[in-house]
VOGU-3710 file (C-alpha; in Angstrom, 3 decimals, decimal comma):
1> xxxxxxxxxx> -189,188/90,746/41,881  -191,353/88,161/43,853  -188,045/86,675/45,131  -186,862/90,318/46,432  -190,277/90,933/48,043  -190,626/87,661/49,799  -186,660/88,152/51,335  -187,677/91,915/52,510  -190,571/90,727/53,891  -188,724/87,780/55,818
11> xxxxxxxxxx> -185,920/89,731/57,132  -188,015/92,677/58,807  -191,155/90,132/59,867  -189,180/87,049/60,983  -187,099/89,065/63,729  -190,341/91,302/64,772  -192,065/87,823/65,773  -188,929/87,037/68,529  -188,764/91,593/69,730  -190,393/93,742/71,182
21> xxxxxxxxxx> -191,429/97,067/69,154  -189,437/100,243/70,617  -192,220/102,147/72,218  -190,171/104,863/73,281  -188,397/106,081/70,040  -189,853/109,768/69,749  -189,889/109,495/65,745  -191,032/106,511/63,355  -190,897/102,726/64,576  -189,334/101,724/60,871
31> xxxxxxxxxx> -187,537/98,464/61,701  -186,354/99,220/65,726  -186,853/96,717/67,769  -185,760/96,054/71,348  -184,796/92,216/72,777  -186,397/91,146/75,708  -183,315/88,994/77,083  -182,865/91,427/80,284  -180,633/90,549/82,781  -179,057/92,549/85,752
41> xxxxxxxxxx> -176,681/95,273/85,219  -173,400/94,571/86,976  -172,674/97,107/89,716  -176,430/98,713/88,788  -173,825/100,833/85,875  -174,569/102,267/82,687  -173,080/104,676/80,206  -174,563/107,578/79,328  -173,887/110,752/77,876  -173,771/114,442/78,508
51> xxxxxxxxxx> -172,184/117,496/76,574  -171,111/114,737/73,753  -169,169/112,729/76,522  -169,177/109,425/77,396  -169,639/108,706/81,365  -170,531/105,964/83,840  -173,749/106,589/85,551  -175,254/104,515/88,797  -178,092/105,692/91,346  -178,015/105,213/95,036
61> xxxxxxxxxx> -180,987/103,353/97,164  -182,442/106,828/97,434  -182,537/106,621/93,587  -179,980/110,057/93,455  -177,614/109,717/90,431  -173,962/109,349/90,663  -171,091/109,611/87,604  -167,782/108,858/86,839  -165,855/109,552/84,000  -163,047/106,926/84,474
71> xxxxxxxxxx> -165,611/104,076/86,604  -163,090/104,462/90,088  -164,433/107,958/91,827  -168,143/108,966/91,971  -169,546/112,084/92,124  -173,482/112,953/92,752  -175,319/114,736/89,474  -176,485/118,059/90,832  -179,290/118,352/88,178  -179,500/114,405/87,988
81> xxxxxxxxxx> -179,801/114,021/84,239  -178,149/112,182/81,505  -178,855/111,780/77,910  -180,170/108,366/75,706  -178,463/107,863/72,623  -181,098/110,150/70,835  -180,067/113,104/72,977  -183,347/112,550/74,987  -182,771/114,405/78,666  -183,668/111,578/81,587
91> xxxxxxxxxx> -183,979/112,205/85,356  -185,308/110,665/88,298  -188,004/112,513/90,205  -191,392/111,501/91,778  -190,169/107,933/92,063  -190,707/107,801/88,501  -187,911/107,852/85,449  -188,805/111,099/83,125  -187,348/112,409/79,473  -187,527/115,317/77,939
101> xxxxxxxxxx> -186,834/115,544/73,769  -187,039/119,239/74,417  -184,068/120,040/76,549  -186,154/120,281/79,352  -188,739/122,086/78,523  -191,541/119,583/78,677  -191,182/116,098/80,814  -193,069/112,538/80,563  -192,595/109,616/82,175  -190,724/107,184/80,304
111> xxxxxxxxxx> -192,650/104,338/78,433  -192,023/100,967/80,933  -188,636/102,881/82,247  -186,466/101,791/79,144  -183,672/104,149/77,426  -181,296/103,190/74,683  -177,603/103,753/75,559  -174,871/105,700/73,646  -173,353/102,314/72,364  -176,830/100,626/70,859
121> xxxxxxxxxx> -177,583/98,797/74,872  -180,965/99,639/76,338  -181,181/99,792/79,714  -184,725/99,768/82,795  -185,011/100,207/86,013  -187,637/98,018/87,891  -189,845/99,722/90,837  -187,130/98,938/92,911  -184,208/100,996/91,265  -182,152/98,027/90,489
131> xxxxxxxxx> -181,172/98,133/86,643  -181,758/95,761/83,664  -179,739/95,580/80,190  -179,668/93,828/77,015  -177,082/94,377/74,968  -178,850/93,434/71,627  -179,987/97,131/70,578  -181,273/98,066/67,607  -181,738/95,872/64,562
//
């Protein structure tokens, strides 16, 4: 029993000591972590999701969002929104990054600009609009 504790306890505090705690998960923190390993996204792309699709998503200097659904023609977002990976609404507005959980109903500013991605990637922007990922995800 001491032998089962001791490798639970190692496998969820070892790889907390090297991550980051997800802030931004709306629900309990029970074993998320993000890496901190950012680099820059090529192209400033990253995939999203909206009405259970998978699409391309990229903002212009103006910070106005574009999508593609095959990564080779562009069209703007009229409402400027895309979904995280838990169905969270994001836009840009303000010169801030927001989310709604509530389909729009309520809006906050995302915690440090970070958003998980449909495949497990999490994705910022920095005060400057250009985008960060690490492709770790989730533990």
């Amino acid at each position: 029993m001491k032998k089962l504790f001791l490798l639970m306890l190692c496998v969820c505090i070892i790889p907390a000591v090297k991550v980051k705690v997800n802030a931004m998960s709306p629900g309990p923190v029970c074993c998320k972590y993000v890496a901190e390993e950012w680099s820059k996204a090529k192209d400033g792309i990253w995939n999203g999701v909206k009405d259970r699709k998978n699409y391309w998503y990229k903002v212009d200097k103006e910070a106005k969002v574009w999508w593609s659904g095959n990564g080779k023609k562009w069209m703007a977002v009229e409402d400027g929104m895309w979904a995280d990976k838990g169905g969270n609404w994001l836009k840009i507005g303000d010169g801030k990054l927001w989310w709604s959980a509530d389909k729009g109903a309520t809006w906050a500013e995302v915690p440090e600009w970070k958003w998980e991605g449909p495949k497990g990637e999490w994705y910022k922007f920095d005060k400057d609009w250009s985008l960060w990922v690490t492709g770790l995800g989730t533990v």
